[in-house]
C-alpha positions as CSV (number, residue, x, y, z in Angstrom):
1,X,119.2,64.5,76.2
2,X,115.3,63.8,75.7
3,X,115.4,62.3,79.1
4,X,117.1,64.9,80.9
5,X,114.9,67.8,79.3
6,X,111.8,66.2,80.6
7,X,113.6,65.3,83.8
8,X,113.9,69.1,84.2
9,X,110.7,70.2,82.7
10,X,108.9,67.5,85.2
11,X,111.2,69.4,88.3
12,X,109.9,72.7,86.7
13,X,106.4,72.0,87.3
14,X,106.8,70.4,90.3
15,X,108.4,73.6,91.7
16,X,105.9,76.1,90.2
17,X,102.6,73.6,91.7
18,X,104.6,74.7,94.8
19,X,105.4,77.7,94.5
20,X,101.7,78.9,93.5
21,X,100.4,76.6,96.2
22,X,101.8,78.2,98.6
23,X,100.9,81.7,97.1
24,X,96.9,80.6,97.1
25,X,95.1,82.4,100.5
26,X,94.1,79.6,103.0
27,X,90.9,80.1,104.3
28,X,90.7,79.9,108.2
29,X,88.6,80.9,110.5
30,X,88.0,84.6,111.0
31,X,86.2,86.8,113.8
32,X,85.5,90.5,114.5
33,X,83.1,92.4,116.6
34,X,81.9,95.8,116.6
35,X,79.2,97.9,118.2
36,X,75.6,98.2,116.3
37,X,71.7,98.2,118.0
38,X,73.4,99.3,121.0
39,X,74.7,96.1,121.4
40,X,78.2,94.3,120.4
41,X,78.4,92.6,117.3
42,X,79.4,89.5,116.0
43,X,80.9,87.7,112.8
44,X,82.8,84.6,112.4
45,X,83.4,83.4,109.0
46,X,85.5,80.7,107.3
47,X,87.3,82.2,104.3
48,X,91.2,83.7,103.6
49,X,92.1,86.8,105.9
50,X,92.5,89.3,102.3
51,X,88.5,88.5,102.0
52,X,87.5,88.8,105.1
53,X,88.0,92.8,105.0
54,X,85.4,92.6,102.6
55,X,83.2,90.4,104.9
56,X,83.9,92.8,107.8
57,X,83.0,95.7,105.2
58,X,79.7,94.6,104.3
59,X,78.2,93.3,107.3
60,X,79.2,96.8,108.6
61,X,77.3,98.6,105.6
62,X,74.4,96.6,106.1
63,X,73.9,97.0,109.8
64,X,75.2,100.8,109.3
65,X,72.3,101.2,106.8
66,X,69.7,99.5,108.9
67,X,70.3,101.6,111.9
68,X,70.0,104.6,110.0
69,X,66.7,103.4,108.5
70,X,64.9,102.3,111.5
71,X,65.9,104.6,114.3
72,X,63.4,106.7,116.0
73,X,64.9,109.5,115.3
74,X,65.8,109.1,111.4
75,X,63.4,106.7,110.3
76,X,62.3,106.9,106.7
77,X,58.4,106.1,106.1
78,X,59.2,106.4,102.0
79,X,61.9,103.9,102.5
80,X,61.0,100.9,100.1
81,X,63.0,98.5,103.4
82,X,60.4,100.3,105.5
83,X,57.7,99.7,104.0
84,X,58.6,95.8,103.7
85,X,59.6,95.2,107.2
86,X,56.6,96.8,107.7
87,X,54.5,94.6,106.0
88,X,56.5,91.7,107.5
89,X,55.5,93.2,110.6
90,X,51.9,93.9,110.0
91,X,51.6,90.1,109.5
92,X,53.0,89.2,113.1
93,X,51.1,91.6,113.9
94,X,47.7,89.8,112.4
95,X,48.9,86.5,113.0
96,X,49.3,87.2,117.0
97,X,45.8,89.3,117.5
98,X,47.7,92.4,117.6
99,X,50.4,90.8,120.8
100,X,53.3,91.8,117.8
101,X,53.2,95.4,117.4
102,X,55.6,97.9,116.5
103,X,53.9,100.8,117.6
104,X,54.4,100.5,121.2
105,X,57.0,103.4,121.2
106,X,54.6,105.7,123.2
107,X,54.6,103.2,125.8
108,X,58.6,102.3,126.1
109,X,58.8,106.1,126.4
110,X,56.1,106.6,129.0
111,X,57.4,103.7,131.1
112,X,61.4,105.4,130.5
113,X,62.7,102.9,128.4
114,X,63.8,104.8,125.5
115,X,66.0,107.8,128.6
116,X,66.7,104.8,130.9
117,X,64.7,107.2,133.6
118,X,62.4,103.7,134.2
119,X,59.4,105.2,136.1
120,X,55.9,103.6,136.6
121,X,53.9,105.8,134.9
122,X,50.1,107.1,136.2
123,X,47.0,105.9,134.9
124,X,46.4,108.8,132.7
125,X,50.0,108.7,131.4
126,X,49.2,104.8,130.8
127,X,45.9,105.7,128.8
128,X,46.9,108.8,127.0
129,X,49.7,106.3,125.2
130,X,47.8,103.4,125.0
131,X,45.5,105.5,123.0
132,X,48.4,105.7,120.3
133,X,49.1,101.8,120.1
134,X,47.5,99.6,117.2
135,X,48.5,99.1,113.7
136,X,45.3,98.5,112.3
137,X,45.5,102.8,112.5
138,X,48.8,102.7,110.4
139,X,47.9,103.0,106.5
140,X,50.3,103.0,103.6
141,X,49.2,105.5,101.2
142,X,51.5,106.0,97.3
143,X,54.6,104.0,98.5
144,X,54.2,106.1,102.2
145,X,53.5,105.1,105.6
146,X,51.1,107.2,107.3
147,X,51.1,107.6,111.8
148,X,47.9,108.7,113.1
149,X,49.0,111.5,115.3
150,X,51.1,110.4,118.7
151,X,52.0,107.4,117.1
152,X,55.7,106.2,117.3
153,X,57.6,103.0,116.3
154,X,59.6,100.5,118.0
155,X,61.2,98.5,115.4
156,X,63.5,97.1,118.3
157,X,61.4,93.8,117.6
158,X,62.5,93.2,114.0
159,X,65.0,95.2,112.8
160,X,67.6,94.0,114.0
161,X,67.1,90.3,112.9
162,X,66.3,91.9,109.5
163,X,69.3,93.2,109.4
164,X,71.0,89.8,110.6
165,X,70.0,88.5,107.7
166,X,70.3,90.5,104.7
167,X,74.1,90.7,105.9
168,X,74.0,86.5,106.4
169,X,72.7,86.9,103.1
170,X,75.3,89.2,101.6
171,X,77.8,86.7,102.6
172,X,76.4,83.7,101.5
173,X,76.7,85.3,98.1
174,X,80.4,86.0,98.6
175,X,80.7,82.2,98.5
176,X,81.7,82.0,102.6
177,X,80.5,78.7,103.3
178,X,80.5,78.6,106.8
179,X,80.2,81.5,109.4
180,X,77.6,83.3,111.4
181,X,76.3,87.1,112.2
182,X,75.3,87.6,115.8
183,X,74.2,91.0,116.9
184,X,73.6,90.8,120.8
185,X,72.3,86.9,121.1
186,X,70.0,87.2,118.1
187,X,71.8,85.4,115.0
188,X,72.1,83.6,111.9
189,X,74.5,80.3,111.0
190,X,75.1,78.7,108.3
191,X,77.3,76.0,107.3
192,X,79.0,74.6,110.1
193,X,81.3,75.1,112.9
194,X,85.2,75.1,113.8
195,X,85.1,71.4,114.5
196,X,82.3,70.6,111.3
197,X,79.3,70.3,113.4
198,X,76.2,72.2,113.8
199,X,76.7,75.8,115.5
200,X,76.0,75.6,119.6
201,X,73.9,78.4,120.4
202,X,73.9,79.0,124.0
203,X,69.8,80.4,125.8
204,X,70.7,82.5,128.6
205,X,69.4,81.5,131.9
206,X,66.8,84.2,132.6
207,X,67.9,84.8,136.2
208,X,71.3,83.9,137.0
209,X,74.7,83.3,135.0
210,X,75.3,81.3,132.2
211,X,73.1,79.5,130.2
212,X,70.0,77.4,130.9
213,X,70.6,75.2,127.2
214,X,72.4,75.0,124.1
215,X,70.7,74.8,120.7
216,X,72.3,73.0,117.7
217,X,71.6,74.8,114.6
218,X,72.8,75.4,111.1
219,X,71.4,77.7,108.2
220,X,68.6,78.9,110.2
221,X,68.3,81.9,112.4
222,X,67.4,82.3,116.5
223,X,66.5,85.4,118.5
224,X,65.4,85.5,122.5
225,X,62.9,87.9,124.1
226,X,63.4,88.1,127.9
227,X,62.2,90.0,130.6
228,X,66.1,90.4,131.8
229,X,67.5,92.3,129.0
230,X,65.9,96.1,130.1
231,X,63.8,96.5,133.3
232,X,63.9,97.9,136.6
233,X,62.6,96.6,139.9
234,X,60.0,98.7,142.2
235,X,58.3,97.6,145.1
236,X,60.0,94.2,144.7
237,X,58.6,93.7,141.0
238,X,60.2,93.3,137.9
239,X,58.7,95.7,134.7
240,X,60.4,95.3,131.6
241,X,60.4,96.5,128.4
242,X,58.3,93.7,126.4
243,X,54.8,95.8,126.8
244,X,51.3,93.6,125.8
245,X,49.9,96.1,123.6
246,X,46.5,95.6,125.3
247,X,47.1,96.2,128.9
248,X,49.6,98.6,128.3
249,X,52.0,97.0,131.1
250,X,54.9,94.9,130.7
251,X,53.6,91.2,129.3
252,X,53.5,88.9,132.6
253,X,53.7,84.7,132.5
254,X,57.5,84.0,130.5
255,X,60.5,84.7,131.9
256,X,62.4,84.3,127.9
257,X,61.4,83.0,124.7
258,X,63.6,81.8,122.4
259,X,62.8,80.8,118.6
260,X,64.5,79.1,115.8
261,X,63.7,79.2,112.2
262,X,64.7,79.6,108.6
263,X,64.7,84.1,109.0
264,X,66.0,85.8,111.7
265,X,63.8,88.9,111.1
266,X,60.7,86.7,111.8
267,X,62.4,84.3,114.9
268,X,62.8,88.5,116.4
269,X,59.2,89.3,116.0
270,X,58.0,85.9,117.2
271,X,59.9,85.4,119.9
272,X,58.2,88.9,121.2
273,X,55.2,87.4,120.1
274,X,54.7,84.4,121.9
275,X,56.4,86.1,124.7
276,X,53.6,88.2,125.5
277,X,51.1,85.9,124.2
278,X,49.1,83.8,126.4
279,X,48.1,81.2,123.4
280,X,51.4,81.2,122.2
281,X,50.7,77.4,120.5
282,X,48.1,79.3,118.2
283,X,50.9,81.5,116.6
284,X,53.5,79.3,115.8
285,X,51.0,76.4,114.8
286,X,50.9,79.3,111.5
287,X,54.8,79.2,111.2
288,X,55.3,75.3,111.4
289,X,59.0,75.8,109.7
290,X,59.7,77.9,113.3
291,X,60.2,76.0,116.8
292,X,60.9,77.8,120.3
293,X,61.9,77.4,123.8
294,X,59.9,78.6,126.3
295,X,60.7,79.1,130.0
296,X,57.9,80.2,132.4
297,X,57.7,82.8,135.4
298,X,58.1,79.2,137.2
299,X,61.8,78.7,135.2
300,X,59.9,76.1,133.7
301,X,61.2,75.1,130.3
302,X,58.8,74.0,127.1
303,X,59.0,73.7,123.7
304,X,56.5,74.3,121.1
305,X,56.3,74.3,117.2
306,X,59.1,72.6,115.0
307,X,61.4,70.3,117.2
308,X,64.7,71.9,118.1
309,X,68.0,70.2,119.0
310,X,68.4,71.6,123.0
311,X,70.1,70.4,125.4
312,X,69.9,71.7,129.1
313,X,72.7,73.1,131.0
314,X,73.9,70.8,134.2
């Protein structure tokens, strides 16, 4: 009788590991998109499909948040995010001789970026919003940032990789392993991918279809500036909207700029940086944890900073 009771209790057991195994959520491989920064969306994320409704949930409250926050139009200069991007900003800003700078908006609206009427603007048009551009005139005063008059932001340069990553972050602390949050080519993987490798991140080529490269990456971010994204051709010549601060006229030399590095926020603002820079070695020898691609009016490609994993299209 002993032997048949644990016979049976053995069978019970065996049926229950069963039964409950097949009960547990398996995680696979989950992906949505949606529509944020005027752009489509992104996120892929290893986990069971009951959690990934919370995955979808947050990224959305994050990127729904950050849109509010840094739009033209709604922008909060008491905003304790504000005032941090800004200050994240400020240092691009420093770090690049004033080639990083948010407060260009004057100049996307004079040269019809911000309507999509694209015009080339007149000299005095030029001058009246160049005379608005320079953060060195932006002061935070009790927790507030203060505009001199005519000033306007453009956070289109580092918002939205902020925003790639506080959601990256969000669900890193959900315990998803493995995923990535991509918000119109900039992005931010960790883990690695469907087949346990590191994520393959294809560049863009700048003048044709498909891409020019593919990076390998994993738990680090990437974000490309290119003169292909918004611009309009007159009298055979492209003007897009990547402006040097100085000139007041779209940045000339670079055809796209990629960069790779541990926050996407900061590959966003120096991937405009070096873009428009013409000593772009001198900025990113003061980020050496951040590498980039480079591809030249020529099509030429180079690389500069920490090495990256590329390799180029056939």
């Amino acid at each position: 009788m002993r032997r048949s009771s644990g016979k049976k209790h053995w069978t019970f057991l065996c049926a229950l590991f069963i039964f409950l195994s097949s009960c547990t959520p398996k995680d696979t491989w989950n992906t949505t998109t949606f529509i944020y920064f005027d752009t489509v969306c992104e996120v892929k994320a290893f986990c069971s499909s009951s959690r990934f409704k919370a995955v979808q949930a947050t990224v959305q409250e994050v990127f729904k948040n950050i849109e509010a926050q840094f739009s033209p139009k709604t922008v909060d200069l008491d905003s304790p995010d504000v005032i941090s991007l800004y200050q994240k900003a400020y240092s691009v800003y420093l770090n690049s001789e004033g080639k990083f700078d948010i407060s260009v908006g004057a100049l996307s609206r004079t040269w019809g970026f911000y309507d999509q009427s694209f015009r080339f603007p007149s000299s005095e048009d030029l001058e009246r919003a160049k005379s608005t551009v320079g953060m060195d005139k932006i002061h935070i005063q009790k927790k507030h940032l203060v505009l001199p008059p005519g000033t306007q932001l453009d956070w289109g340069g580092i918002a939205k990789g902020y925003g790639i990553d506080l959601a990256a972050s969000a669900l890193i602390e959900m315990a998803v392993v493995r995923g990535f949050v991509n918000a119109g080519g900039d992005l931010y993987c960790w883990g690695t991918n469907p087949k346990g490798l590191p994520w393959k991140i294809g560049i863009k080529h700048p003048r044709k279809a498909g891409f020019i490269g593919v990076l390998s990456i994993s738990n680090e971010g990437a974000a490309t500036t290119g003169d292909y994204q918004r611009y309009f051709i007159e009298d055979g010549k492209r003007y897009h909207h990547v402006f040097d601060p100085h000139t007041a006229f779209p940045a000339q030399g670079k055809q796209s700029v990629t960069v790779v590095g541990p926050e996407a926020a900061l590959c966003d603002a120096l991937s405009t940086a070096l873009f428009v820079s013409t000593k772009p070695k001198k900025i990113l020898d003061l980020y050496p944890k951040y590498g980039a691609v480079l591809i030249d009016s020529t099509g030429k490609i180079s690389f500069l900073g920490k090495p990256v994993s590329f390799k180029p299209s056939d």
